[in-house]
NUZAMI-104238 format. One line per 5 residues: number of its first residue (from 1); their letters; for each residue x, y, z of C-alpha. Coordinates in pm, whole numbers, plus 50000, padded with zeros to 5 digits. Example, Ala and Ser with C-alpha at 12.3 -4.5 7.8 and 13.67 -1.06 7.14 Angstrom:
<fidos>
1	AS	51230 49550 50780 | 51367 49894 50714
</fidos>
This chain:
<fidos>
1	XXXXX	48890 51104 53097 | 49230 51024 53213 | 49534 51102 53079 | 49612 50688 52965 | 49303 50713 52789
6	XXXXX	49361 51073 52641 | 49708 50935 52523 | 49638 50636 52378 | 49386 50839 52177 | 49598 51070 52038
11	XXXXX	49873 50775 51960 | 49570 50632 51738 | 49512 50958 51615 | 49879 51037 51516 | 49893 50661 51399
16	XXXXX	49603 50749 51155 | 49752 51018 51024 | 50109 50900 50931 | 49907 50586 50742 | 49744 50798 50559
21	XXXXX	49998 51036 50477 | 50224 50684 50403 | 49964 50608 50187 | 49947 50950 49960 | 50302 50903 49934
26	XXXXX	50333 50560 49799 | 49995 50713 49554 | 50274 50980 49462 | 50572 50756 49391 | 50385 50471 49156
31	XXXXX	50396 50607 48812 | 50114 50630 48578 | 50083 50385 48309 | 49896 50486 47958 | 49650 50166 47783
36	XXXXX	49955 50159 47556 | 50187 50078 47843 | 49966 49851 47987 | 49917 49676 47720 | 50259 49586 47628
41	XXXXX	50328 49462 48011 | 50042 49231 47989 | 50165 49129 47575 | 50522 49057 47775 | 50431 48894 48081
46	XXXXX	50045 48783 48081 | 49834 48837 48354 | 49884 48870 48704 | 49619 48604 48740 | 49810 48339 48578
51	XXXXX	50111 48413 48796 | 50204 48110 49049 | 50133 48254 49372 | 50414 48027 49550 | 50677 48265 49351
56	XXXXX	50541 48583 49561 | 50624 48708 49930 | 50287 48860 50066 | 50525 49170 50232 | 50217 49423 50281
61	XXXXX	50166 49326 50669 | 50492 49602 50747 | 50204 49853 50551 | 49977 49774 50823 | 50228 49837 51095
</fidos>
């Protein structure tokens, strides 16, 4: 193996890694919400379904990253 192809392994490697640890974090940082809670968001502003999609900005592709 050379060492390109050893590096560019452990770049994917590390890449992984900080994804998934980016991921635990944003698991951490969202708040739970009871039934009760839930409830009331959907009583206030319906559901997501019936949201016009043209009013969002798809900004998950810098996740990916």
């Amino acid at each position: 193996m050379s060492d390109k192809e050893l590096k560019d392994i452990i770049k994917q490697s590390i890449r992984e890694a900080i994804k998934e640890e980016r991921l635990s974090l944003y698991e951490v940082l969202i708040p739970p919400v009871s039934k009760r809670e839930m409830n009331e968001i959907i009583k206030n502003y319906g559901s997501p379904d019936k949201y016009n999609r043209d009013d969002f900005v798809d900004m998950t592709d810098w996740i990916k990253k």
